[in-house]
C-alpha positions as CSV (number, residue, x, y, z in Angstrom):
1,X,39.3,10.4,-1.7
2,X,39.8,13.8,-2.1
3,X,36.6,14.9,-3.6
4,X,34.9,18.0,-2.0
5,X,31.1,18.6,-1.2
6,X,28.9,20.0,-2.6
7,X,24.7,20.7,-2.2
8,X,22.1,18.5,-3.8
9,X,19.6,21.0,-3.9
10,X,17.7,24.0,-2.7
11,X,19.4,27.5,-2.8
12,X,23.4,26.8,-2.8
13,X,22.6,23.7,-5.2
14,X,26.3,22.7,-6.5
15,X,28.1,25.2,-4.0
16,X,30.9,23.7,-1.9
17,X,29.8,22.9,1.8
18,X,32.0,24.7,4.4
19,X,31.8,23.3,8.1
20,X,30.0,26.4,8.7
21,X,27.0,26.1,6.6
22,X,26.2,23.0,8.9
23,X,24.8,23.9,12.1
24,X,24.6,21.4,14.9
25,X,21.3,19.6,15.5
26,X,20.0,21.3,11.8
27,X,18.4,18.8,9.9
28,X,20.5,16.7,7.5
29,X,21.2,17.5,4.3
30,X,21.3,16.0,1.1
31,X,25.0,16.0,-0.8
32,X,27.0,14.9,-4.1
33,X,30.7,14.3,-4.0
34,X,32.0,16.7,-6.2
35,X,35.6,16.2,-8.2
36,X,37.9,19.0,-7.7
37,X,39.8,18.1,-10.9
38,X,37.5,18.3,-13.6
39,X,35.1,20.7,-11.7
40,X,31.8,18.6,-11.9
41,X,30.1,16.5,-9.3
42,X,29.8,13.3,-9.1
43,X,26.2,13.1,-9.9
44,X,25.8,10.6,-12.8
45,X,23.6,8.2,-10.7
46,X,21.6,8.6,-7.3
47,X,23.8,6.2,-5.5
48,X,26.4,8.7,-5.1
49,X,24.0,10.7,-2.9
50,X,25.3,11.3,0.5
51,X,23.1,12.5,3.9
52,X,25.5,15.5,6.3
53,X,24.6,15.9,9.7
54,X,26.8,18.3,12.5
55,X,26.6,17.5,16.0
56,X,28.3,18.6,18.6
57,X,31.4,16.7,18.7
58,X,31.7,15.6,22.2
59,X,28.2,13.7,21.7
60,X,29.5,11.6,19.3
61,X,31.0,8.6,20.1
62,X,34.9,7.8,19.2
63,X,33.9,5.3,16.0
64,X,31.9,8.2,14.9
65,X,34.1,10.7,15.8
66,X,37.2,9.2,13.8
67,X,35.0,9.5,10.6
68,X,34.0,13.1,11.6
69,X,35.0,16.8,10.7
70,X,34.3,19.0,13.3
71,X,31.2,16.6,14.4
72,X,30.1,16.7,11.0
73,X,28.8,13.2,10.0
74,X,28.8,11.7,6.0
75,X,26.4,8.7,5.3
76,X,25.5,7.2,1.8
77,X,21.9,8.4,1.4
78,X,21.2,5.0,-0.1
79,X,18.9,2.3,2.0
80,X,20.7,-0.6,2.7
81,X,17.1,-2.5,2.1
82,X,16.2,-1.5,-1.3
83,X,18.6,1.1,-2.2
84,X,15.7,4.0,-1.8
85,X,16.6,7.7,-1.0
86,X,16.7,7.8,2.8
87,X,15.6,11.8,3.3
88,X,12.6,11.7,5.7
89,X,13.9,13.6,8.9
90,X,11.9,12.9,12.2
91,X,13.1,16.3,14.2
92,X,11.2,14.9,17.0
93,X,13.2,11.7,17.2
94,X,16.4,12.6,15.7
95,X,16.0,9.5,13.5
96,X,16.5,9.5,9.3
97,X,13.7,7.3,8.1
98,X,13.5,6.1,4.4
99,X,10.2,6.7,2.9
100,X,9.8,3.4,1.6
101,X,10.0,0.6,3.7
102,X,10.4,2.8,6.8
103,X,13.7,1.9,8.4
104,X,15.2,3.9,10.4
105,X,18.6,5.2,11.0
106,X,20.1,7.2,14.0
107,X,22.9,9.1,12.1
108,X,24.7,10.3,16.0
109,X,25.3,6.3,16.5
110,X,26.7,5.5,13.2
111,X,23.7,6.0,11.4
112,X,22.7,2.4,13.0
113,X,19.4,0.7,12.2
114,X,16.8,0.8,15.1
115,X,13.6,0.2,13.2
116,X,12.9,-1.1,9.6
117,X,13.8,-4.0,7.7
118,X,17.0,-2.3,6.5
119,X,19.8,-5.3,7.5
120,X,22.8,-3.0,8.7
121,X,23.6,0.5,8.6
122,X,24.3,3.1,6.4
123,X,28.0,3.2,5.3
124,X,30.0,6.1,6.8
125,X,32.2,8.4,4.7
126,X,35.0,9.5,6.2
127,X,35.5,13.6,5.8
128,X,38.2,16.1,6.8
129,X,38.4,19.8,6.3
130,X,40.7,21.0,4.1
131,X,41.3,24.6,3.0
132,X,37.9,25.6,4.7
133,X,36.2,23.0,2.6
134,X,34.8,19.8,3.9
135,X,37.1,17.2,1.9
136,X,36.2,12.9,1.6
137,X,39.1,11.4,3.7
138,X,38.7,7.9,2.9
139,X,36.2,5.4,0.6
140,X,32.7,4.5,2.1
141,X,33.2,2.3,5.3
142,X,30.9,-0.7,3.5
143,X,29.3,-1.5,0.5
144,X,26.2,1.4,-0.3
145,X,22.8,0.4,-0.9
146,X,21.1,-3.2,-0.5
147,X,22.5,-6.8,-1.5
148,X,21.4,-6.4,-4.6
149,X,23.2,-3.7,-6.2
């Protein structure tokens, strides 16, 4: 709790994400929690990769929307099959799909499984904005990754 945002990759790799740098209905993007005490993120292992999504808040529904900033939605980017990087966006669906086994996640319904062998969904992470910043409110709603880890 506590730990601010920041970008996996691309341009703004290890910049803090504001609610404004997600647009809703963008694609997701890939994110590390990043510890605002000893300046560093939290990037020691892939299973601390987390998936951001905005919508539009009144599309989300009120399980989702307690566990939202502004519509913005947090996910562990961790299959809860066999712990692969879920990253493969289908604009055409709206669906995340992880490359390897092929589930797939709708990230506006609580990023719940509709296709795949991935047993349950992937665990929320509650956010806030603080200060401008997009803040973690609370721990992971459920255990990340598969049964095995």
């Amino acid at each position: 709790m506590g730990d601010l945002l920041v970008f996996f990759d691309g341009d703004h790799e290890g910049t803090v994400i504001k609610p404004a740098d997600l647009k809703p209905n963008d694609p997701p993007i890939l994110a590390w929690a990043f510890d605002p005490e000893k300046k560093v993120p939290r990037d020691g292992s892939r299973l601390n990769q987390i998936t951001m999504m905005r919508y539009e808040p009144v599309k989300l529904d009120p399980e989702e929307a307690a566990n939202a900033a502004d519509g913005i939605v947090a996910y562990s980017a961790i299959c809860t099959h066999q712990q692969c990087t879920v990253a493969d966006w289908l604009p055409a669906q709206q669906i995340l799909r992880c490359p390897c086994h092929q589930s797939e996640f709708d990230l506006a319904l609580g990023a719940k499984v509709i296709a795949g062998p991935a047993p349950r969904p992937l665990p929320a992470l509650p956010l806030k904005v603080s200060d401008g910043a997009l803040v973690v409110a609370a721990p992971f709603t459920s255990r990340i990754g598969g049964e095995k880890l």
